[in-house]
Backbone bond lengths (Angstrom), bond angles and torsions (degrees), N, CA, C in turn:
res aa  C-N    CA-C-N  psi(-1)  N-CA   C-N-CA  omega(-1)  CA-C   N-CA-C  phi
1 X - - - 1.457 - - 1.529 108.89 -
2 X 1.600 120.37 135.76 1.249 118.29 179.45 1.531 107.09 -73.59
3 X 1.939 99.85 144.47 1.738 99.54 157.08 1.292 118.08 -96.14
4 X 1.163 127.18 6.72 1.562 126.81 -169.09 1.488 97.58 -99.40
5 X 1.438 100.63 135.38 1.289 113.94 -165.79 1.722 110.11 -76.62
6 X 1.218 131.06 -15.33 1.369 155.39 -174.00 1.947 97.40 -84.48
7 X 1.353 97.66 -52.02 1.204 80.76 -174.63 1.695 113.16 -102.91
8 X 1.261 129.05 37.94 1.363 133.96 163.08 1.179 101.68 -102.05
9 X 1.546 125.44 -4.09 1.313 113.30 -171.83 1.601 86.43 -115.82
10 X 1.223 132.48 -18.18 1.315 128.30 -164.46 1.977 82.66 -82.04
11 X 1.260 133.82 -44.11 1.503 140.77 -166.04 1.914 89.28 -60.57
12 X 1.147 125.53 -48.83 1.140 132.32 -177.55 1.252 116.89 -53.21
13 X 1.325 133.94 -59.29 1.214 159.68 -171.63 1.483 89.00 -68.75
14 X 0.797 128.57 -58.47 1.550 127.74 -155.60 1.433 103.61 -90.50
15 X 1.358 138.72 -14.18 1.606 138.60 149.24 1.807 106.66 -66.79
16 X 1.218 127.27 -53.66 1.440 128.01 -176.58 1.802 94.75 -66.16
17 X 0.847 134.91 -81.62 1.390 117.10 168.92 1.193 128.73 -5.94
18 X 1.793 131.77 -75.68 1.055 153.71 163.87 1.643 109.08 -24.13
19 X 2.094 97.65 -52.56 1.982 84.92 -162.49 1.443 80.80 -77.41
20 X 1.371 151.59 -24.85 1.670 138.02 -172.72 1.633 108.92 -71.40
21 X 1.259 122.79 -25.73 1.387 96.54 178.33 1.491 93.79 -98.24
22 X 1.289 142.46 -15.64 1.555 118.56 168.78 1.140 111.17 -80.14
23 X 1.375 134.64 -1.86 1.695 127.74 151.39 1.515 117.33 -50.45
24 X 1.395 100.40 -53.25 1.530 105.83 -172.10 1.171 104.56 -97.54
25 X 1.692 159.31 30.33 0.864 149.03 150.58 1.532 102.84 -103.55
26 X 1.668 123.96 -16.69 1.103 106.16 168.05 1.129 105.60 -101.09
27 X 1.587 149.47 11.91 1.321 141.05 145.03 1.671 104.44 -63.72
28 X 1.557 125.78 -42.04 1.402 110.93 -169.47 1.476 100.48 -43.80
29 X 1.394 107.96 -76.09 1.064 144.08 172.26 2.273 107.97 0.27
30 X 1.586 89.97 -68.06 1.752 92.28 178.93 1.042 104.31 -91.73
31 X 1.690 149.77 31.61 1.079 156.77 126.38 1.391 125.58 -86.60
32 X 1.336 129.91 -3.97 1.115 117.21 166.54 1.767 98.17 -103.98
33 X 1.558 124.89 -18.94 0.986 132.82 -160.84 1.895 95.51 -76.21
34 X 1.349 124.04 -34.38 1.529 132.62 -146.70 1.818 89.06 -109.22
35 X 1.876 116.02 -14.49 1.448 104.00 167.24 1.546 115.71 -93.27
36 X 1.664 109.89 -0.50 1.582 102.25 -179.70 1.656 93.58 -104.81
37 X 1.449 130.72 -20.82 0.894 114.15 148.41 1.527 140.61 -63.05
38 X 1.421 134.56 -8.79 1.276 132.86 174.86 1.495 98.73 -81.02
39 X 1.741 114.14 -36.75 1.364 111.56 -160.31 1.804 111.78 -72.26
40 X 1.827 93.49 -28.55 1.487 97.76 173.94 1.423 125.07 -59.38
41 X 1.513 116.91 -51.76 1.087 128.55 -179.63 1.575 120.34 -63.36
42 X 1.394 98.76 -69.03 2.208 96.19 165.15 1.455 103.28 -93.63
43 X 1.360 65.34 149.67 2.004 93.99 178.31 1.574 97.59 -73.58
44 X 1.228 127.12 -53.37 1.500 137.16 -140.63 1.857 96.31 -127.16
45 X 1.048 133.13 162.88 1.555 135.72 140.78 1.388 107.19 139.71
46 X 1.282 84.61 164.41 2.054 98.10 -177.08 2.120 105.47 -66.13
47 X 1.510 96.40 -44.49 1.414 99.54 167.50 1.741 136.23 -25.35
48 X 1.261 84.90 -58.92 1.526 113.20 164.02 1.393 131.68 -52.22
49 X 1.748 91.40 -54.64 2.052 101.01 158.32 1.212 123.27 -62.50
50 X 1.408 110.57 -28.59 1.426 122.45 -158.05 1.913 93.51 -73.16
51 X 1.474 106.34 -56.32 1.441 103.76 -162.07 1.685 107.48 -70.42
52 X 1.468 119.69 -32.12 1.038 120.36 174.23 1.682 108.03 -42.23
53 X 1.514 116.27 -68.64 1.623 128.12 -170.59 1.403 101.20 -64.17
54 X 1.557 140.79 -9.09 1.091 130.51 159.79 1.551 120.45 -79.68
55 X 1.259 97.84 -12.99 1.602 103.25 -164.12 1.574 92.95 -93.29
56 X 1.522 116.30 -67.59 1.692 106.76 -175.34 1.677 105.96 -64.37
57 X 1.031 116.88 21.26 1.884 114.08 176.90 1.481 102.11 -111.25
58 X 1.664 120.91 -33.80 1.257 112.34 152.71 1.174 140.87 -68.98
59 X 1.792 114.10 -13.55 1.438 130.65 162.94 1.501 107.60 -52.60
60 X 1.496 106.72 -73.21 1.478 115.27 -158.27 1.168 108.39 -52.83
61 X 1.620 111.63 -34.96 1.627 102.50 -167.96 1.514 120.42 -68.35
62 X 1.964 112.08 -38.68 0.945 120.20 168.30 1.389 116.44 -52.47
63 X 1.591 133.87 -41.62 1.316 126.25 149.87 1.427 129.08 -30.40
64 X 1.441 103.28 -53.46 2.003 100.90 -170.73 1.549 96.52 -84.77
65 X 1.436 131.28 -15.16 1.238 108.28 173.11 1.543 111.48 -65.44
66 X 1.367 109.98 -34.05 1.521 107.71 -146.25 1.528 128.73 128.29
67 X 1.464 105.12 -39.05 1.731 127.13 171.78 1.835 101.24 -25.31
68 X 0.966 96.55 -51.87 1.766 97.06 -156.76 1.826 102.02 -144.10
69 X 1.214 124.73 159.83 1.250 113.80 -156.92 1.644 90.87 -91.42
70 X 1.495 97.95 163.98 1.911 90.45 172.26 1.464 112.51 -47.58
71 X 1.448 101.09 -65.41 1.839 105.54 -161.73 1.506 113.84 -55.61
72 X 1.462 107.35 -4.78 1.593 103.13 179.97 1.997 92.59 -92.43
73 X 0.854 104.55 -44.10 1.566 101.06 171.54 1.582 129.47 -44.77
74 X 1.511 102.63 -52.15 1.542 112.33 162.55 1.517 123.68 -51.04
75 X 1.318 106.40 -48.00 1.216 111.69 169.27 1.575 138.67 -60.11
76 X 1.231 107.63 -40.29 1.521 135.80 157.91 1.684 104.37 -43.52
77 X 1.466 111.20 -81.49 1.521 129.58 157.04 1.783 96.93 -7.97
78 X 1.072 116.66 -90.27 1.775 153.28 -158.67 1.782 77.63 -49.82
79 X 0.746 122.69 -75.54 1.952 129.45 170.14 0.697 124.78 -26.07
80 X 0.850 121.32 -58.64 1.589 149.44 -166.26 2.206 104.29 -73.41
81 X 1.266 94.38 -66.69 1.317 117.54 172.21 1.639 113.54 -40.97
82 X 1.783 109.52 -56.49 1.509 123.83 175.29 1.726 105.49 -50.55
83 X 1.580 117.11 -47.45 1.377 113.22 -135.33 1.784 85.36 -103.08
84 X 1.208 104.36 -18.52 2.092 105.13 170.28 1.978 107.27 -72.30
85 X 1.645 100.83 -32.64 1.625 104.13 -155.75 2.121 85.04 -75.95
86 X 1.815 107.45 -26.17 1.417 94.42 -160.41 1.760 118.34 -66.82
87 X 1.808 80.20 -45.32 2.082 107.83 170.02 1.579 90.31 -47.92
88 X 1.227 152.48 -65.09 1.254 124.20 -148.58 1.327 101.54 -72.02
89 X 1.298 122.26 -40.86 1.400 122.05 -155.83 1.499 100.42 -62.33
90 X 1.723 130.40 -34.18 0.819 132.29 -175.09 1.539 124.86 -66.04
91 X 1.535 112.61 -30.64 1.326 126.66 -158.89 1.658 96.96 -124.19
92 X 1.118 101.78 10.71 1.876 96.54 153.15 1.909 101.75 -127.22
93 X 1.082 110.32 12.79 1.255 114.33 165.09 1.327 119.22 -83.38
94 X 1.719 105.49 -42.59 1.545 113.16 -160.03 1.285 107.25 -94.75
């Protein structure tokens, strides 16, 4: 345990931090999970758009906060984007 009074508050700061970015890294997380699920289930619908633009809107932000670095965001995005464009291709195929 620290005695310096600077850094009991720096231990502080840095636990409230910690539970805020594992809030929002496990929201990215069931938001990109609930937009490959809309895309799995309907072929077509606003549902589907809806969770997608919620999901890269929780990316970016976690980017401009800081949460996660941009280029890991883009990439995610870029992922995300590939593995929604593949599910459709599949389920307007079949």
């Amino acid at each position: 345990m620290a005695n310096i009074k600077s850094q009991i508050k720096r231990n502080r700061q840095n636990e409230r931090r910690r539970l805020r970015n594992k809030a929002v890294r496990s929201e990215i997380k069931t938001r990109i999970k609930n937009a490959e699920q809309a895309v799995a289930t309907a072929a077509e619908g606003t549902e589907t758009e809806d969770a997608l633009r919620l999901a890269v809107k929780k990316l970016d932000k976690a980017a401009a906060k800081g949460m996660i670095h941009k280029n890991q965001a883009a990439n995610r995005k870029s992922r995300l984007m590939k593995r929604l464009a593949r599910l459709r291709a599949d389920t307007s195929s079949s």
